[in-house]
C-alpha positions as CSV (number, residue, x, y, z in Angstrom):
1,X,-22.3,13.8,-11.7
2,X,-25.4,13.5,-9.4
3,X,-26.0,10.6,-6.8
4,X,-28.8,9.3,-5.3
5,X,-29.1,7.8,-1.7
6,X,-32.3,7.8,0.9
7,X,-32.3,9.5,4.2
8,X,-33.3,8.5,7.5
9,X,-33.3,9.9,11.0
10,X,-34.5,9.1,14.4
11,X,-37.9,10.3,13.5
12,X,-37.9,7.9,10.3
13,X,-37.4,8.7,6.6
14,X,-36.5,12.8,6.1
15,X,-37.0,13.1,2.4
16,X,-37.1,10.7,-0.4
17,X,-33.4,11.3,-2.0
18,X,-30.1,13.1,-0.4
19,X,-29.1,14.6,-4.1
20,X,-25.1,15.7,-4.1
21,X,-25.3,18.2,-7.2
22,X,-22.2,19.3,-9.2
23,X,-22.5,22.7,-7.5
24,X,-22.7,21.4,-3.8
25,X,-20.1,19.0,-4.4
26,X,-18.0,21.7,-5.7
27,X,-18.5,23.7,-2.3
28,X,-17.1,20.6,-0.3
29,X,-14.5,20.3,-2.4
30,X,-13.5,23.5,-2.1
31,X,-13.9,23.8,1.7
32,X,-11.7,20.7,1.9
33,X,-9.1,22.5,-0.1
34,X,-9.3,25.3,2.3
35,X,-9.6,23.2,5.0
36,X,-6.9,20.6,4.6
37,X,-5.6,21.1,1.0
38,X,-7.1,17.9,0.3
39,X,-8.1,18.0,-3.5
40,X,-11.5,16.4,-4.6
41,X,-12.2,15.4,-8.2
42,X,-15.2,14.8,-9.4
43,X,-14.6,11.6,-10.0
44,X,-15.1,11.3,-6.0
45,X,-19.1,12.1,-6.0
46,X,-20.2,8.6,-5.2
47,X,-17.5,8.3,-2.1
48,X,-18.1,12.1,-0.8
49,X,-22.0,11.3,-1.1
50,X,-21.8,8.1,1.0
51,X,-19.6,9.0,3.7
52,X,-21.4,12.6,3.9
53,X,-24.9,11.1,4.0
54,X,-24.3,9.6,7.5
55,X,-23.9,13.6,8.6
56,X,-26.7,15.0,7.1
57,X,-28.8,11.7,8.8
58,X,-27.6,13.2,12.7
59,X,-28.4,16.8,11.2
60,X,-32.3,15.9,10.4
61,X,-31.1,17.5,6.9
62,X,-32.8,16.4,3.4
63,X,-30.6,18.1,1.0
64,X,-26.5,19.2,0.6
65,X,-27.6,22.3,0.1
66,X,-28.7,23.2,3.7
67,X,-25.6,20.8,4.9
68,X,-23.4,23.3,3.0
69,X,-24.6,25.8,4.6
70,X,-23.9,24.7,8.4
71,X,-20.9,23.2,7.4
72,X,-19.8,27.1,5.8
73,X,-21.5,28.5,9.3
74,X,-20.0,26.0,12.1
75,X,-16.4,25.1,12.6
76,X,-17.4,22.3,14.6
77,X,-19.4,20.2,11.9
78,X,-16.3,21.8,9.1
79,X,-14.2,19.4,11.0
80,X,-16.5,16.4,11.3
81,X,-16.9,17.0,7.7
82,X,-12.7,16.8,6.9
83,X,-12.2,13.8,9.2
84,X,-15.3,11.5,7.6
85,X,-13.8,12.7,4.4
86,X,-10.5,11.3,5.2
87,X,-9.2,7.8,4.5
88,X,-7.6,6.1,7.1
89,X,-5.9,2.9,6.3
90,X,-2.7,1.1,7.0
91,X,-1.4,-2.0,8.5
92,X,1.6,-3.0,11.0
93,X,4.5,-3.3,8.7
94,X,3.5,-1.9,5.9
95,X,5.7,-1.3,3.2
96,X,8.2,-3.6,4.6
97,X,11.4,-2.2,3.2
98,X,11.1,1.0,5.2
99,X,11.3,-0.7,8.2
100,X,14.1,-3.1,7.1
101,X,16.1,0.4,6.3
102,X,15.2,1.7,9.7
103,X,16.0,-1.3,11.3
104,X,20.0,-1.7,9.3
105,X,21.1,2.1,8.3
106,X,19.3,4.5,10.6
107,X,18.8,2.9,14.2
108,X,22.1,2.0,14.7
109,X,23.1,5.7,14.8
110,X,20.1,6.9,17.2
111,X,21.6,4.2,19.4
112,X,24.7,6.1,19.1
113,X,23.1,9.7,19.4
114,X,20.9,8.4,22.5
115,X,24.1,7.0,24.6
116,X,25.7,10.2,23.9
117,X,23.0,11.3,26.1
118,X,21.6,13.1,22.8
119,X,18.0,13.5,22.3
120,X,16.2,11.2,19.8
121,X,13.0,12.0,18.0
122,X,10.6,10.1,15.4
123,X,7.0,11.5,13.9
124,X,4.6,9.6,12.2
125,X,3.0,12.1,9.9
126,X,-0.8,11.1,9.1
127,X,-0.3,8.2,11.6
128,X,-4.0,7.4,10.9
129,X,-4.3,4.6,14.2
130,X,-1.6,3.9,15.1
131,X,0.0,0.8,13.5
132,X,3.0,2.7,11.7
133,X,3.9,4.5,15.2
134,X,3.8,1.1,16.3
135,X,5.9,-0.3,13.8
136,X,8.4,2.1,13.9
137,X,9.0,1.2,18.0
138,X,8.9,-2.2,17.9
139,X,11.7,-1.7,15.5
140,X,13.6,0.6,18.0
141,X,13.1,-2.0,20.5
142,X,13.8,-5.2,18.8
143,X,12.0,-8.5,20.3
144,X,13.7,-8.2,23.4
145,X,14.6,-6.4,27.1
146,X,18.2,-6.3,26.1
147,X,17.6,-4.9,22.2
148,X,15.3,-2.2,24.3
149,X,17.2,-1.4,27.0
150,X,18.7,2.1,24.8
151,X,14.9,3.1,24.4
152,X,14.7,3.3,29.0
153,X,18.1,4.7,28.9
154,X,17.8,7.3,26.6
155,X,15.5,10.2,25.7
156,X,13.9,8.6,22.7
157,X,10.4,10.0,22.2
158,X,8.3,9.1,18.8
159,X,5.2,11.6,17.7
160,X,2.3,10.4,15.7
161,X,0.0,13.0,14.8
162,X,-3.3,12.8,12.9
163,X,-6.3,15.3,11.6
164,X,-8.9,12.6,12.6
165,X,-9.7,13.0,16.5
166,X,-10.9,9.1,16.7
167,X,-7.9,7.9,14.8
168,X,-5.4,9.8,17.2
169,X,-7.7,8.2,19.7
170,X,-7.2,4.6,18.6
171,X,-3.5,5.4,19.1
172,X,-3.8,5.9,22.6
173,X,-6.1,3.3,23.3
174,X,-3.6,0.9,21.2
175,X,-5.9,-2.0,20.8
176,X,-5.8,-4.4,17.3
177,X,-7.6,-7.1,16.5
178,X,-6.4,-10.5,15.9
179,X,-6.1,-10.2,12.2
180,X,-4.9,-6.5,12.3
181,X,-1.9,-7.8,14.2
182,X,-1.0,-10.7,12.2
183,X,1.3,-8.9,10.0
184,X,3.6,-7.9,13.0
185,X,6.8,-10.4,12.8
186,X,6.4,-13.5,15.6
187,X,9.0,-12.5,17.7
188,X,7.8,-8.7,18.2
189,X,3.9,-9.7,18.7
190,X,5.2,-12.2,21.4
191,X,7.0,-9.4,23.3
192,X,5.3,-6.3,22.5
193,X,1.9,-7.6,22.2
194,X,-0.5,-8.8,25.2
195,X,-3.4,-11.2,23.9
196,X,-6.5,-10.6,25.9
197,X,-9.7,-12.7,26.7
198,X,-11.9,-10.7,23.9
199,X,-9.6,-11.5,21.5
200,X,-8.1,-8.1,21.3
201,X,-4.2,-7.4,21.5
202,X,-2.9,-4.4,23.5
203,X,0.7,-2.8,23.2
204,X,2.7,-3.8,25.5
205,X,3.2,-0.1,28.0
206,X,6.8,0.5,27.4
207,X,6.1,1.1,24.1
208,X,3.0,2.9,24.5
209,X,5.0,5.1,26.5
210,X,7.3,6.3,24.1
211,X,4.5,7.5,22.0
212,X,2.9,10.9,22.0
213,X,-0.8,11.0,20.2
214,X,-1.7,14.5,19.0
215,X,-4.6,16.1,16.7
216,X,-2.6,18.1,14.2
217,X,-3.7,19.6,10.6
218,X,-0.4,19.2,8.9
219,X,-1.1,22.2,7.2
220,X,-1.8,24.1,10.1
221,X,1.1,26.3,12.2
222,X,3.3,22.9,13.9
223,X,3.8,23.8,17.5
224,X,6.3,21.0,17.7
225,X,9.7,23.4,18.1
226,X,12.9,20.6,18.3
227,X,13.7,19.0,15.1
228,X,13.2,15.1,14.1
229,X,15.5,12.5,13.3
230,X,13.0,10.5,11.7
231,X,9.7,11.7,10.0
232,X,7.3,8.8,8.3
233,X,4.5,10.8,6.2
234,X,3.3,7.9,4.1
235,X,0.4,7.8,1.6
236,X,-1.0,11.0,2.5
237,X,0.2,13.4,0.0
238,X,-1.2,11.4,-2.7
239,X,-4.6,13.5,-1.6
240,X,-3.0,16.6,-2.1
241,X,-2.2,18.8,-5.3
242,X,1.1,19.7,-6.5
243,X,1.2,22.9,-4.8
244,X,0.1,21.3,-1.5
245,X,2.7,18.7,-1.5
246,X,6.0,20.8,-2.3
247,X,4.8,23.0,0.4
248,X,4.6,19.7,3.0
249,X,7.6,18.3,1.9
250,X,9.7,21.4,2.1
251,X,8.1,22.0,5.9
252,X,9.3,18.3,6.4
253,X,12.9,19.1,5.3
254,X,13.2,22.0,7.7
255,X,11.6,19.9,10.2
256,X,14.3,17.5,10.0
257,X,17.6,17.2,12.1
258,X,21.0,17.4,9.6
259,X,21.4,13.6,7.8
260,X,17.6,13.4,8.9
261,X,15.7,10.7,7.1
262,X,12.6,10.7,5.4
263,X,10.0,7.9,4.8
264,X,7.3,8.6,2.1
265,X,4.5,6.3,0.4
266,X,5.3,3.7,-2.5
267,X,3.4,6.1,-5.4
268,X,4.9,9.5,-3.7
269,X,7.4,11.7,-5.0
270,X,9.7,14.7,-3.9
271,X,9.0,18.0,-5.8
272,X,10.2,21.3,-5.5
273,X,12.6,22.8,-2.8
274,X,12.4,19.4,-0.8
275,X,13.5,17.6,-4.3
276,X,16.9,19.7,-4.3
277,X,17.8,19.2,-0.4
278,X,17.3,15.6,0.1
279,X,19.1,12.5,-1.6
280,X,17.3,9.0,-2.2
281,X,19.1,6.7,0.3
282,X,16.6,3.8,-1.1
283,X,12.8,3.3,-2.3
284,X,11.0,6.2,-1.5
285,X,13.4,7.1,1.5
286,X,15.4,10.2,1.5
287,X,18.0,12.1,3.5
288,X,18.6,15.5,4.4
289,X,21.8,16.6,1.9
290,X,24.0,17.8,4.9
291,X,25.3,15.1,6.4
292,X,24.6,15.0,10.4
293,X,24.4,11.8,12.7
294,X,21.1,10.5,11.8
C-alpha cells in the first residue's frame, strides 16, 4: 500500500509528495524489529507515513528512500525513528481492577516485608508518562500521612522505565492536566495532587520521590540487578510477535522476587516458559509459582 502526503520545510514546500512504497516501508519495519522487536504490518502504512513525515520535514528530505538511508547510517535519528513510532497512551487508573488487587492482596504484605526492614521494589514496564507509576504509589500511600507513613519508613522504591526519552521525561516533570487527572479517585487527587494557577496539577514530592525515571529498551541488556516485587508491563506487548513476547515475559519472571506479582494488559496473554512458572491470581494478573512473601 502506497500513501501520499506533501512536504514542507523551513525553506517552503520540498517536493510535491512524501511516497512510503511497499519496499521502504518494509525497511522500517524491519529496523523496528531489529530495533525494538516491535512488529509492523502493512496494514500500519498510513500511521508509519504520518508520524514519519514530520522527520523527513526537519531532514529537508523528499522521499523514504533517502530517509532510509540515514536512518540505516545514524544511530541517533534510528532512535528518533523508534520513539515517533511508538504509541504512548494511558490514563491514571487504568484498568481499575489491577489496582484494586494491589491495593487488597499484594500491599499488605510489602507493608509487612518493608517493616521487617526488607527492601521493597515496583517497575512500571513501558511506563509511557508516567500516570501508571503514579497510580501504583498513590496506592502504596493511600489518601493520607498515616496510610503513607510505611512508604518514609521503609526502603520502598518504584522504577518506571520507558524507550521514549520525552515520555520518561514527562515522568520526571510529573505535570497532568486537568482532565488527565480526573480519573484519579477524590481523596488521592486532594492529597497527592497540587492544583496550580495554569491549570496544571503536579505530584505531590513524596511521591515523586519514590520514583526512579529511566530510558530503557526492554529488549536491551537490564542493568537493573535486585529483583522486583511488583512489575506492571501493560499494553505493550500487544506490539510485539510471539517470539518477542515469550522472550519478555520469561525475562519478567526471572526478574521477579519468589510470590512476585505480575500486571499485564486486558488483551495480553502469557506464553511459553513464563506460562508454566506463573499462576493467574485474577484478570490478567499472575504470580510467580514459588510461593515467597510478595
Amino acid at each position: 500500500m502506497t500513501v501520499l502526503a506533501s512536504s514542507e520545510g523551513t525553506g517552503g514546500t520540498l517536493g510535491a509528495t512524501a511516497e512510503l512504497r511497499s519496499a521502504q516501508f518494509r525497511d522500517i519495519a524491519a529496523i523496528m524489529q531489529r530495533e525494538a522487536r516491535i512488529h509492523l504490518v502493512e496494514a500500519k502504512t498510513t500511521l508509519v507515513h504520518s508520524r514519519l513525515s514530520r522527520r523527513l520535514r526537519e531532514h529537508g528530505l523528499t522521499s523514504f528512500v533517502d530517509y532510509v538511508a540515514l536512518v540505516e547510517r545514524d544511530a541517533e535519528e534510528r532512535h528518533a525513528m523508534v520513539v515517533a513510532l511508538t504509541t504512548n497512551h494511558t490514563h491514571f487508573f487504568r484498568e481499575n481492577h489491577h489496582f484494586d488487587h494491589l491495593r487488597r492482596e499484594v500491599l499488605p504484605k510489602l507493608q509487612d516485608r518493608a517493616r521487617r526492614g526488607e527492601k521493597v521494589r515496583i517497575w512500571s514496564a513501558g511506563c509511557s508518562s508516567g500516570e501508571e507509576v503514579y497510580s501504583i504509589a498513590m496506592c502504596l500511600a493511600g489518601d493520607g500521612p498515616t496510610s503513607a507513613a510505611w512508604l518514609q519508613q521503609g526502603d520502598v522504591r518504584l522504577l518506571a522505565t520507558d524507550i521514549s526519552p520525552p515520555v520518561v521525561q514527562a515522568v520526571r516533570d510529573a505535570r497532568y492536566s486537568a482532565a488527565t487527572v480526573e480519573p484519579i479517585p477524590e481523596s488521592y487527587r486532594r492529597r497527592w495532587m497540587r492544583a496550580e494557577a495554569n491549570g496544571d496539577h503536579v505530584v505531590a514530592d513524596p511521591l515523586r520521590e519514590l520514583v526512579a525515571a529511566r530510558v530503557l529498551n526492554l529488549f536491551d541488556t537490564w542493568p537493573m540487578r535486585r529483583k522486583y516485587d511488583v512489575i506492571f508491563c501493560r499494553n505493550v506487548m500487544i506490539y510485539f510477535d510471539d517470539t518477542a513476547k515469550a522472550e519478555l515475559e520469561a525475562r519478567f519472571v526471572e526478574m521477579l522476587a519468589p510470590g512476585g506479582t505480575l500486571y499485564i494488559g486486558h488483551s495480553e496473554r502469557l506464553i511459553g516458559p513464563a506460562a508454566r512458572l506463573m499462576k493467574p491470581v485474577g484478570q490478567t494478573i499472575y504470580a510467580r509459582n514459588d510461593g515467597g512473601p510478595a
